[in-house]
C-alpha positions as CSV (number, residue, x, y, z in Angstrom):
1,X,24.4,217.7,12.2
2,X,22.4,219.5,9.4
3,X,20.4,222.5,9.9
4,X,16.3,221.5,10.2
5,X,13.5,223.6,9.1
6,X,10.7,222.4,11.2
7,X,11.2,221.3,15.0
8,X,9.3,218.2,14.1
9,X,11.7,216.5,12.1
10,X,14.8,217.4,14.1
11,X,14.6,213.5,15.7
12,X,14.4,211.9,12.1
13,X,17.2,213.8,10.7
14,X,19.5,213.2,13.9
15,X,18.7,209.5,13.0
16,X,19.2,209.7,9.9
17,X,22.6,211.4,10.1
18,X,23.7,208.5,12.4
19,X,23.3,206.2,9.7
20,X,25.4,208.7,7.5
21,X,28.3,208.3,10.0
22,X,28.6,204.7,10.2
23,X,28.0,204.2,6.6
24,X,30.7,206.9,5.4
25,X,33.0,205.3,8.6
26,X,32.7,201.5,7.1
27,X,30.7,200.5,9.9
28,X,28.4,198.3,7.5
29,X,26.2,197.3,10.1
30,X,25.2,200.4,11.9
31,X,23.8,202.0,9.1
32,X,20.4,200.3,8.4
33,X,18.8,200.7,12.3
34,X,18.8,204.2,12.3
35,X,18.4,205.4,8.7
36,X,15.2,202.9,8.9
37,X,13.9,204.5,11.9
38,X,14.3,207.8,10.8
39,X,12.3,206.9,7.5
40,X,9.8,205.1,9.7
41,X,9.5,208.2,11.7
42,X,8.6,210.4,8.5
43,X,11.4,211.5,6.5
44,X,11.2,212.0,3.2
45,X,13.4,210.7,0.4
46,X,14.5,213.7,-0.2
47,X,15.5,214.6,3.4
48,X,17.6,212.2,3.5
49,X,19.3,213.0,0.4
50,X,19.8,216.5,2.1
51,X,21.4,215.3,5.4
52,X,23.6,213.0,3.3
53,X,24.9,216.0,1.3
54,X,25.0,217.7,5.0
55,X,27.1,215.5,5.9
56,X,28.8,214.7,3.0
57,X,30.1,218.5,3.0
58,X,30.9,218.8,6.8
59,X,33.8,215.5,6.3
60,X,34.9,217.6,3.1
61,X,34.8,221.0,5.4
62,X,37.4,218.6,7.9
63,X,39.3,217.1,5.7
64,X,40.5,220.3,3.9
65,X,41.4,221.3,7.5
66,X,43.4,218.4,7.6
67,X,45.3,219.1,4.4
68,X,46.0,222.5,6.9
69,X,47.9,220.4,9.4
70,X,44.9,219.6,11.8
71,X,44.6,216.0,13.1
72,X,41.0,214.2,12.2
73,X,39.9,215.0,15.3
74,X,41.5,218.5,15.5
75,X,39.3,219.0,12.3
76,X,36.2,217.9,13.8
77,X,36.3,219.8,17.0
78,X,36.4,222.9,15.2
79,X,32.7,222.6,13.6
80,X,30.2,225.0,15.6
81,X,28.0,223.8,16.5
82,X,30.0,221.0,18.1
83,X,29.8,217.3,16.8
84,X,27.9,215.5,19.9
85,X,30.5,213.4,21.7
86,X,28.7,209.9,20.7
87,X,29.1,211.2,17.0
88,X,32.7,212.1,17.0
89,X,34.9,208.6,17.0
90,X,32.6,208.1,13.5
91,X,33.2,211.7,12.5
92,X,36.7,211.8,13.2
93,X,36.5,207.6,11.6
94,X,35.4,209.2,8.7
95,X,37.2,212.1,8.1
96,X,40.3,209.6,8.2
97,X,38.5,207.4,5.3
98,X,37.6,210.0,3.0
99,X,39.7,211.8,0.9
100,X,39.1,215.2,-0.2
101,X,38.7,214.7,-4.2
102,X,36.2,211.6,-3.2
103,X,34.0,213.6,-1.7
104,X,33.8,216.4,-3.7
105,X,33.2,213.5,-6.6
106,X,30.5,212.4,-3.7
107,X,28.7,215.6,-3.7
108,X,28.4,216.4,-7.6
């Protein structure tokens, strides 16, 4: 999950970077709730922009560890701090789906 500033927005971005997951793991319908809430809960435009790139830099992190020989899920288990365990099928989910010249194309 991305690194927060200011305690306060800690629940938003966690949100937030819930909606990431699903909607960079082709779960269509899961992304909408949470990215909603976290914006209805006060975060900015442009924090979400920044957890997107967060995140968008974490699947690229794992799936260059994948081009190393790791599995998906070998990949994602090495991030410190740890993916929470509800995160991780869409981490891994993702990881699977993305290539790695996609999303450095992604985060340009």
């Amino acid at each position: 999950m991305p690194r927060i500033t200011s305690i306060s927005r800690i629940p938003q971005a966690l949100h937030a970077g819930y909606g990431l997951i699903a909607a960079t793991s082709g779960d269509v319908v899961g992304v909408d709730a949470p990215v909603d809430g976290a914006v209805a809960h006060g975060l900015a435009g442009v924090g979400l922009v920044r957890v997107a790139l967060m995140h968008l830099q974490k699947l690229h992190q794992a799936r260059l560890r994948m081009e190393g020989g790791l599995s998906a899920a070998e990949a994602v288990r090495t991030f410190r701090p740890p993916v929470f365990y509800r995160a991780l099928p869409g981490m891994v989910a993702s990881v699977g789906l993305w290539p790695a010249d996609l999303l450095l194309r992604a985060l340009e």
